[in-house]
N, C-alpha and C positions, 0 to 999 in steps of 0.2 A: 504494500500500500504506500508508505509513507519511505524514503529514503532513511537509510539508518542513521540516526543522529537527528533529526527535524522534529522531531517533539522537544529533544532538550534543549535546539536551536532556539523552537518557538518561545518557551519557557525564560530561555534567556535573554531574549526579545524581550519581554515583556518586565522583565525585573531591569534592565537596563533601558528602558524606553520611559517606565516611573523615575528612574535614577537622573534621566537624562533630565523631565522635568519638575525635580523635587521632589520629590514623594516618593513615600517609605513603599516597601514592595510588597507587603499589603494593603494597600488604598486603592480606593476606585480610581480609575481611569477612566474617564469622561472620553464618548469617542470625537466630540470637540474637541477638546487642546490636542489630542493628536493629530485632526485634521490641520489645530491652527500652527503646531509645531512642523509641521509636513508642507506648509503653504499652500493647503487645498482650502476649496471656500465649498461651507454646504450649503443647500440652495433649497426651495420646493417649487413645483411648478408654477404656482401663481408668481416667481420671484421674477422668472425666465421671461424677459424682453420682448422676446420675437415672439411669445407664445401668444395667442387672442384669448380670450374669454373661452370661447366655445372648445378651442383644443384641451386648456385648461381645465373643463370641466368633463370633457372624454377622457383625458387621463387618469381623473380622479376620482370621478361616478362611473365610469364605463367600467373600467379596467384597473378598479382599485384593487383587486386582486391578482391582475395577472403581472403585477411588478411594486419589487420593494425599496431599490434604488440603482441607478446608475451610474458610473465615472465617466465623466467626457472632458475630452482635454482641448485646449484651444492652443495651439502653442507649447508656452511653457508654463499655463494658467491650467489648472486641473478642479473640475467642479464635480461634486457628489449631490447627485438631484436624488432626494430623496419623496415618498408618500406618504405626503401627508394624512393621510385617513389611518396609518397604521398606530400602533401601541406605541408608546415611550422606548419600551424594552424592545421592542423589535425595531425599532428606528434606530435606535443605539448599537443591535447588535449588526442591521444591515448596512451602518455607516460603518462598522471598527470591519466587519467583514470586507468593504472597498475597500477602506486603507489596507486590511492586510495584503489585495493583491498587489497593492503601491510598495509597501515593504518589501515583500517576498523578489517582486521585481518581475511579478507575471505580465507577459504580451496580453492586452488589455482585449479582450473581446470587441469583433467591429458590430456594432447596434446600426440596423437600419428603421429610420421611423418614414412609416408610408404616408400619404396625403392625406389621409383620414384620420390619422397620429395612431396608429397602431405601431409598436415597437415590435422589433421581431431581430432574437441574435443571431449574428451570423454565423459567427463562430462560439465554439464551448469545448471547455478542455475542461472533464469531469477531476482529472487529477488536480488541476490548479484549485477548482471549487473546493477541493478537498483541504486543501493546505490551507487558503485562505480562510472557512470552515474551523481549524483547528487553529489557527494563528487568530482567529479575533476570539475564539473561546479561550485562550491563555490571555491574552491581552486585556479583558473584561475580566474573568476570575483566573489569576495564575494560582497557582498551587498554593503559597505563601498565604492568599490572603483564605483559600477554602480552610486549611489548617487554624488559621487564626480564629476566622469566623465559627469554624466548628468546636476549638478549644474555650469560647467563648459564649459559647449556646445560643450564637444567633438566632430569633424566631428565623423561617426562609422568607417571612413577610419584609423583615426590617433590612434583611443581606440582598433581596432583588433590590428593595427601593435606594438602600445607598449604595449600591453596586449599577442599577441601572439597567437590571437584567430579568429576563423572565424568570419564575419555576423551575421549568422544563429543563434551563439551560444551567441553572445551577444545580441541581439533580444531577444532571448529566456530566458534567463539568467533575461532580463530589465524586461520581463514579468510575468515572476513566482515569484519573488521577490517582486513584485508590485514595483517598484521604475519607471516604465516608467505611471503608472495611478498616483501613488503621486506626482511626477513632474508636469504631465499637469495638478492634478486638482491645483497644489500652481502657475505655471504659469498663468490658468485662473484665480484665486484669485487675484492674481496681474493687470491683464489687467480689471477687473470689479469695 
């Protein structure tokens, strides 16, 4: 799946990218200041110039489902147009997901949008989804901050809301890391 070493690459990304901007390597990571530390600008449709009313509202009533954000580059200007209609937590995790393929340094998928503004990708490299995937779930909860939050008894209501992140993703996040089976076996050791 993964190249040997890119989980711990990712990992280290992510303790060295809080280091970069202050913060200790368990803190949340806002996927703003990465964007504004990367020189990316995040945008939503209604922000977009050229867009009309009418496009504006095809992209975000029609097809509020069929996309969650985009990188488009103008130069050496890079915007992440994100959907509006989506959740807090999934806007954050589909921004930090763009920037990871900014980081990683993935060839950028070519978007065509038709006259009718239907977006349609041209290209998709399931391995890159994968990396980038796994690089903004380090980026959003690295290992550092699930051990903290678990050594701490976060409710998971209080660790999405100052984390910025769903449920689901921190679930998930506690269980590929192993930090939710290392917690209960050192809680069982405890209680025995």
């Amino acid at each position: 799946m993964f190249q040997r070493g890119f989980k711990t690459w990712c990992e280290n990304v992510s303790v060295a990218t809080r280091a970069e901007l202050g913060l200790d390597q368990a803190e949340p990571l806002p996927a703003s200041l990465v964007a504004e530390s990367l020189g990316v600008v995040i945008m939503q449709p209604s922000e977009i110039v050229d867009l009309t009313p009418r496009h504006v509202r095809l992209l975000v009533e029609t097809e509020s489902d069929g996309w969650s954000a985009v990188t488009v580059g103008s130069g050496k200007r890079v915007i992440i147009i994100t959907n509006p209609t989506h959740s807090v937590a999934r806007t954050s995790s589909d921004i930090m997901h763009e920037l990871a393929h900014l980081i990683i340094g993935h060839e950028p998928a070519r978007v065509v949008v038709s006259p009718d503004m239907i977006l349609a990708v041209r290209t998709y490299d399931q391995g890159q989804e994968e990396e980038a995937a796994w690089l903004s779930g380090c980026l959003l909860l690295p290992r550092p901050a699930l051990l903290a939050l678990s050594k701490a008894r976060t409710p998971d209501a209080i660790a999405c809301s100052d984390f910025g992140v769903s449920k689901a993703l921190l679930n998930y996040r506690s269980n590929v890391t192993g930090v939710k089976s290392q917690m209960g076996h050192r809680r069982a050791r405890r209680r025995a």
